[in-house]
N, C-alpha and C positions, 0 to 999 in steps of 0.2 A: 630384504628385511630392513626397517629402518631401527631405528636405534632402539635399545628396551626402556621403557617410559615407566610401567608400574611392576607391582607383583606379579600380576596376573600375566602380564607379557612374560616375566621371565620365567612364570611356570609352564608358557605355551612353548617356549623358546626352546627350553630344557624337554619337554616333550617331544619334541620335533628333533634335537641331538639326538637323545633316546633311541628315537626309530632308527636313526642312521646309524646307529652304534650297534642294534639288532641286527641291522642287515648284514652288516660287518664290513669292514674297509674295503677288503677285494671285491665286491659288489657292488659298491657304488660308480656310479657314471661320474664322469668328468664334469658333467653340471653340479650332483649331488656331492661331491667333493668340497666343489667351489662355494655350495651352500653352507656345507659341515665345518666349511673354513671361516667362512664369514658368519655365522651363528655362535662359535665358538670367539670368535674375536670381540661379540658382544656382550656377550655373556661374562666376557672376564671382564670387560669396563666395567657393566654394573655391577658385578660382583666386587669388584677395587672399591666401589665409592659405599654401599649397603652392607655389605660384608667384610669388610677390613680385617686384613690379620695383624694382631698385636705382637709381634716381636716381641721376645721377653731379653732383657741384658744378660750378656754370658755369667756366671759366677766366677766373685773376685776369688783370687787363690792368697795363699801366704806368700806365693812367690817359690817355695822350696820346692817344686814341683819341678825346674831346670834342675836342679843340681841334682849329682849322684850320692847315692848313698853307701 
């Protein structure tokens, strides 16, 4: 599989996990693993650069939250 280029790659791509995820893990062959491994590793590149998660900053405290009451 080369790398995912458009949308439509990655809705193929994700289609193709799909079935492998039907089949369920202990079914898959040692080929079909090594495919499910490396479709899955492309998947998360494009998905880092297209989909990005935003972290949100923790909420500030007063600080009174160490000490006991």
């Amino acid at each position: 599989m080369s790398a995912i280029k458009t949308r439509r790659d990655y809705h193929l791509t994700r289609f193709k996990i799909e079935r492998f995820l039907e089949k369920g893990f202990e079914n898959l062959t040692l080929e079909e693993e090594e495919q499910l491994h490396n479709l899955s590793k492309e998947m998360t590149r494009y998905e880092m650069v297209h989909f990005p998660v935003q972290l949100k900053k923790p909420a500030v405290t007063s600080g009174n939250a160490d000490k006991e009451e």
